[in-house]
C-alpha positions in Angstrom: 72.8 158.2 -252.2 69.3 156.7 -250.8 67.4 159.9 -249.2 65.3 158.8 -246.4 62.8 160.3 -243.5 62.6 158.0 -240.1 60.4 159.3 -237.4 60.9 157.1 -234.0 57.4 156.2 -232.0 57.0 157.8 -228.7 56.0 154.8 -226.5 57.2 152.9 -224.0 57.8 148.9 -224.1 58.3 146.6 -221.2 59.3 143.1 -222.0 60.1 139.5 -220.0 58.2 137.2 -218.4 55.7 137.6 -214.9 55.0 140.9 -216.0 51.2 140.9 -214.9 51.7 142.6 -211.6 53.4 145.6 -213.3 50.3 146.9 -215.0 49.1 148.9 -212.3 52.3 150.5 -211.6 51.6 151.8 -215.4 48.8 153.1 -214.8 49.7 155.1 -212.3 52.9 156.1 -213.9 50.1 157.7 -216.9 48.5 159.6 -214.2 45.3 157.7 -214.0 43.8 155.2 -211.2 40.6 154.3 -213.4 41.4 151.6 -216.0 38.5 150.1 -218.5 40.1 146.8 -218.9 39.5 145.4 -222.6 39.2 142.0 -224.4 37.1 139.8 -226.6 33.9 137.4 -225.4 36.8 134.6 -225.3 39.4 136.1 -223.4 37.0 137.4 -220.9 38.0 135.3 -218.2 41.7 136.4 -218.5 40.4 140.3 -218.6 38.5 139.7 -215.4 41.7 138.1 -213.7 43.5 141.3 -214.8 41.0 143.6 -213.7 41.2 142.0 -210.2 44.6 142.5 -210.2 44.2 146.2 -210.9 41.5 145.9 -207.8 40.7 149.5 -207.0 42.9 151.0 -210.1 40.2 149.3 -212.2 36.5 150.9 -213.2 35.3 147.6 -214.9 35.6 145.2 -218.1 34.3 145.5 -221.1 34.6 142.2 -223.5 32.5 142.3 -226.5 35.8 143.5 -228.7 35.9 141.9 -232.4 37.6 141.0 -235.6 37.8 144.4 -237.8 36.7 146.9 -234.9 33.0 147.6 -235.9 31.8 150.8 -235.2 29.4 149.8 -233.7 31.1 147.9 -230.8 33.4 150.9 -230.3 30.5 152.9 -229.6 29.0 151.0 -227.0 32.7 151.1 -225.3 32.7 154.4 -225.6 29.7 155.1 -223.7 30.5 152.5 -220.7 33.8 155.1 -220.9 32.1 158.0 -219.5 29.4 156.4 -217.9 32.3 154.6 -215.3 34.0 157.6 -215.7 37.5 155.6 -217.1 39.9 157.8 -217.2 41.9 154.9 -219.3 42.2 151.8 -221.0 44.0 148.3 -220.7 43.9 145.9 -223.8 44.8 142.3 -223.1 44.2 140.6 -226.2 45.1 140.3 -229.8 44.4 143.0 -232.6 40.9 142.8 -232.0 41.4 144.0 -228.4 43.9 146.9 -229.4 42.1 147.8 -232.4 39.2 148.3 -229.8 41.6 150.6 -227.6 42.3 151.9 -230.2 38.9 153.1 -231.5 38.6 154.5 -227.6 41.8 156.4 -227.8 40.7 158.1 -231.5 37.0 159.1 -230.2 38.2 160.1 -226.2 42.0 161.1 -226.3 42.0 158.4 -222.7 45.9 156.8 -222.8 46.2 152.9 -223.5 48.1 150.8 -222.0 48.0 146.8 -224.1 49.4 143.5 -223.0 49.2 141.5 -226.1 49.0 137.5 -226.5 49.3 137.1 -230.2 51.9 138.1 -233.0 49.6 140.8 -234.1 51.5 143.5 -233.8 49.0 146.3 -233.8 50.4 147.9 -230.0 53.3 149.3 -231.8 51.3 151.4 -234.4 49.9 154.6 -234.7 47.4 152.6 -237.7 43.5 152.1 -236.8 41.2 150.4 -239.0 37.5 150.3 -238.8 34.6 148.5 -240.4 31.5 149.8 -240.9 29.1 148.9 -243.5 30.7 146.4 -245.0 33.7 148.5 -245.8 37.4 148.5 -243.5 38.8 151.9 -243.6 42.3 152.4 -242.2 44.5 155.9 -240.9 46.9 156.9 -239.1 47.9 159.3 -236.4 49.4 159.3 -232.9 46.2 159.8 -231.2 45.5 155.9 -231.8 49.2 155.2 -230.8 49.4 153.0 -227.3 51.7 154.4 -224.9 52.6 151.8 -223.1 52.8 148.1 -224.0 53.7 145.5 -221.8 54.6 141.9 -223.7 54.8 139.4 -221.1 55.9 135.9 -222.5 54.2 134.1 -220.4 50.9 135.5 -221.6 51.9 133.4 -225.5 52.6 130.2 -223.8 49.5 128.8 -224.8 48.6 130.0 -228.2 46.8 127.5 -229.9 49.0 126.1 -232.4 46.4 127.4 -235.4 46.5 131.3 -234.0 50.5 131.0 -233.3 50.9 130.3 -236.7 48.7 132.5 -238.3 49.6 135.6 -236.3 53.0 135.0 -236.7 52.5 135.1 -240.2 50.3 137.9 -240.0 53.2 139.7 -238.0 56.0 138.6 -241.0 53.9 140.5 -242.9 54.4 143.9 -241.8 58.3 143.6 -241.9 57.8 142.0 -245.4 55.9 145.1 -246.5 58.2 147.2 -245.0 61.1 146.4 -247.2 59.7 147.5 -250.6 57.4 150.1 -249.5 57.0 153.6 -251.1 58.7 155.0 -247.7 61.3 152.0 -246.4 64.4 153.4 -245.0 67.2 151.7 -244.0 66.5 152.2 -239.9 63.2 150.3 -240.9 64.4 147.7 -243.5 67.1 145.7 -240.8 64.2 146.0 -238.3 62.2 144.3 -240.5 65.1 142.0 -241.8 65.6 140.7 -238.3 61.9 140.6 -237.1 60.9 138.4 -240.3 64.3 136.1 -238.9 63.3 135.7 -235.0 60.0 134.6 -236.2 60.7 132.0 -239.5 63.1 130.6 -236.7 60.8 130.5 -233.9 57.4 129.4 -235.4 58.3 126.1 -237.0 60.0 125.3 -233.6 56.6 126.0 -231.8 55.0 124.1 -234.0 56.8 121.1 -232.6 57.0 122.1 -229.3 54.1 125.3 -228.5 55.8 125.7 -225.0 59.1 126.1 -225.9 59.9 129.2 -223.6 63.2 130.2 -225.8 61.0 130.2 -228.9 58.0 132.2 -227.4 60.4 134.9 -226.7 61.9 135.1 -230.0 58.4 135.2 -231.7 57.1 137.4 -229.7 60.0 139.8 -230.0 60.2 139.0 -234.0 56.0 140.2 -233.8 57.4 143.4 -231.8 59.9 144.3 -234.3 57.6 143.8 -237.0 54.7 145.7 -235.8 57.8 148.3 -235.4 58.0 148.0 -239.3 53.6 148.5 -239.6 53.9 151.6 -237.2 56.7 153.3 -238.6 56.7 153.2 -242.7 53.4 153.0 -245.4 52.5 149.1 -246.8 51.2 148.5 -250.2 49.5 145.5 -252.2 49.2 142.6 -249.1 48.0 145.1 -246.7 45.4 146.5 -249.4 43.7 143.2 -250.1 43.6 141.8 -246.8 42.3 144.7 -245.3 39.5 144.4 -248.6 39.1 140.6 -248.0 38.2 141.1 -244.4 36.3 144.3 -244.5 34.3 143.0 -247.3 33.9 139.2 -247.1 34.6 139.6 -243.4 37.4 136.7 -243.4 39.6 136.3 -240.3 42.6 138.5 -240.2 45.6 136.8 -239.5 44.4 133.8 -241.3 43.5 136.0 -244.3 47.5 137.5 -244.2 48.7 134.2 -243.9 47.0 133.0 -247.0 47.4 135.8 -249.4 51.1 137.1 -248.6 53.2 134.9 -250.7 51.1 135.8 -253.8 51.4 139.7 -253.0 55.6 138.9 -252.7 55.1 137.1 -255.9 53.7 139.5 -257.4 56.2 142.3 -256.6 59.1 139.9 -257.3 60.4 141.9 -260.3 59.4 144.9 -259.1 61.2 145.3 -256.1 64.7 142.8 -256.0 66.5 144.1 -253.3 63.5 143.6 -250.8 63.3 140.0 -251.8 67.0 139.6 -251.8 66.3 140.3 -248.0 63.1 138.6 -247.3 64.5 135.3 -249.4 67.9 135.5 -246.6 66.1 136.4 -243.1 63.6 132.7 -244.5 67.1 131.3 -245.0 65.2 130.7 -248.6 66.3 130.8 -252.6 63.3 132.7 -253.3 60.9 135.0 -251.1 57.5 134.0 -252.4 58.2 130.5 -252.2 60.1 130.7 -248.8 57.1 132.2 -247.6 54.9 129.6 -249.0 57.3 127.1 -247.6 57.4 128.1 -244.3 53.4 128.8 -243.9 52.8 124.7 -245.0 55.3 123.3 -242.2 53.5 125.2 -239.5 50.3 124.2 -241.4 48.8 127.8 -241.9 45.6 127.7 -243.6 46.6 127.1 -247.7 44.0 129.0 -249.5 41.4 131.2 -249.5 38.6 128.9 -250.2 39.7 127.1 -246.9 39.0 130.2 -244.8 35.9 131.2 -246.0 36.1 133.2 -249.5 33.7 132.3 -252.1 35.3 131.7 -255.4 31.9 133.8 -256.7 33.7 136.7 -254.4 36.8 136.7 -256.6 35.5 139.3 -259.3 34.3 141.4 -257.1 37.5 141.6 -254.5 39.5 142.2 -257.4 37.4 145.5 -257.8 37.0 146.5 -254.3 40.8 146.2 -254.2 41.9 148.0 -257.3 39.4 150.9 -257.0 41.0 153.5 -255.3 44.9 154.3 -256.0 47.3 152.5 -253.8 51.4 152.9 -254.2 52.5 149.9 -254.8 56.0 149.2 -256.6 54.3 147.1 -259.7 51.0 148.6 -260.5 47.5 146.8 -259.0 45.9 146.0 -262.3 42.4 144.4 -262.5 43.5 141.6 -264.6 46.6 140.7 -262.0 45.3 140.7 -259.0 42.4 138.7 -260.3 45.1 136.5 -261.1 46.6 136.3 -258.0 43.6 136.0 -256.2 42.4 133.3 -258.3 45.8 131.5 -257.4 45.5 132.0 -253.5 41.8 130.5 -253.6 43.3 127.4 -254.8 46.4 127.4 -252.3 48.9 126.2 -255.8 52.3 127.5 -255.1 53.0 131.3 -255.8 54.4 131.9 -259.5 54.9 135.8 -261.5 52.0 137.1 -262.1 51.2 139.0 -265.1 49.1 142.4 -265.4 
């Protein structure tokens, strides 16, 4: 007998396509008639349009959100908060958006509502991490937890090619992680299971073809299921050295994922069969590791570390920041192995064992 503890996610998900107009229909449904609308400095345009759309339901923008939600930024949104008197937020965005909502929701206790345009997967989760100092720090509770989140397809149409196929790798990542870690249950693991399919079937396909609409919709439901997987169970070794590689070195996030998770699935290989049994079969691959390697060159995901940034002078000291503080994992985080696997995703060679 496998024991196991699931605990479903209060929220509330609206997905198809033209879903724009139904925004402020959930803001009202909240109770509340004065949005904040969110975004980055490059979706800015597209948090305007929204926030016109809102017209009188809507206090303002703010668009200054960023990669690993600095403190500092959150506290400036915080203050246009009670200054406009929001008495919620909209996130229309990536992770960097929600993250920011996020942040809000943590400090102020104001609902979200987020319409995401990536694979991130961060709406479904009640996980917030923040950087400060030089340092990511990630917990969990409901408070951060959006309650409504609203993926319209259309919004994904058009990804750039380099995002789609980093943030859907970013995305397989959470169901990966899912499967082996300390807390997987079996609600949980065919979530996962079938999120990591939609999307190793979707993204090559957009890869040929970014406006396939069929494709789109299967990716962004794969990134749904997945960020199911984030929300609902703990992660383990990927998670911990991408969150230190960005914190830290302050790499890009989805690119960072993409990069280092066929090393962290080769390096659990032996430590956890039954989760690659299932990764290697929803990749339609012999082996997991190298499936995932596999698929992240045919949609031409960036290949190695050095190529996003990382200093191969960084290596010693990443392998310390990550192995610092405990972390379950189901093979133990040595120095000496995840020096090694580092060392091995800096140079983009294919994923082997590694050996502590």
């Amino acid at each position: 007998m496998h024991s196991f503890t699931y605990a479903a996610l209060p929220s509330r998900v609206i997905f198809g396509s033209g879903l724009l107009d139904k925004v402020a229909d959930e803001v009202r449904n909240l109770g509340c008639s004065r949005a904040l609308v969110l975004s980055t400095r490059e979706q800015l345009e597209a948090a305007e349009s929204l926030s016109e759309r809102l017209g009188s339901h809507s206090v303002g923008v703010f668009g200054e959100a960023a990669m690993h939600t600095p403190v500092d930024v959150s506290d400036r949104a915080v203050d246009l908060v009670h200054r406009l008197g929001a008495d919620c937020t909209v996130a229309i965005g990536g992770g960097s958006t929600t993250g920011l909502g996020k942040a809000i929701a943590l400090r102020t206790d104001l609902p979200q509502i987020v319409v995401p345009t990536t694979y991130a997967g961060s709406e479904a989760t009640p996980i917030l991490g923040e950087t400060q100092d030089g340092r990511k720090t990630t917990q969990r509770s409901l408070r951060v937890l959006p309650e409504v989140v609203i993926y319209d397809v259309d919004l994904t149409l058009n990804l750039p090619a380099a995002m789609t196929a980093t943030s859907g790798l970013n995305a397989i990542a959470h169901a990966v992680e899912a499967l082996y870690t300390q807390d997987a249950n079996p609600v949980i693991s065919l979530i996962a299971e079938d999120g990591i399919r939609s999307l190793a079937t979707a993204l090559p396909v957009l890869h040929r073809s970014p406006r396939d609409r069929e494709a789109r919709s299967d990716a962004l439901y794969g990134a749904w299921a997945c960020g199911l997987c984030l929300g609902a169970v703990g992660m383990a070794l990927h998670h911990k050295l991408c969150h230190t590689l960005g914190g830290a070195f302050d790499l890009p996030h989805a690119p960072t994922h993409s990069v280092i998770l066929p090393y962290a699935v080769a390096y659990n290989a032996h430590s956890a069969r039954e989760a690659m049994s299932r990764i290697a079969r929803a990749l339609g691959a012999a082996d997991a590791a190298q499936g995932l390697y596999g698929l992240a060159r045919r949609i031409e995901a960036p290949a190695s570390l050095e190529a996003i940034g990382l200093k191969r002078a960084d290596l010693d000291r990443a392998a310390e920041l990550a192995t610092a503080n405990p972390y379950w994992n189901p093979r133990p985080m040595t120095r000496a192995g995840i020096r090694e696997l580092l060392e091995h995703a800096f140079t983009g060679q294919p994923p082997e064992t590694y050996h502590a």
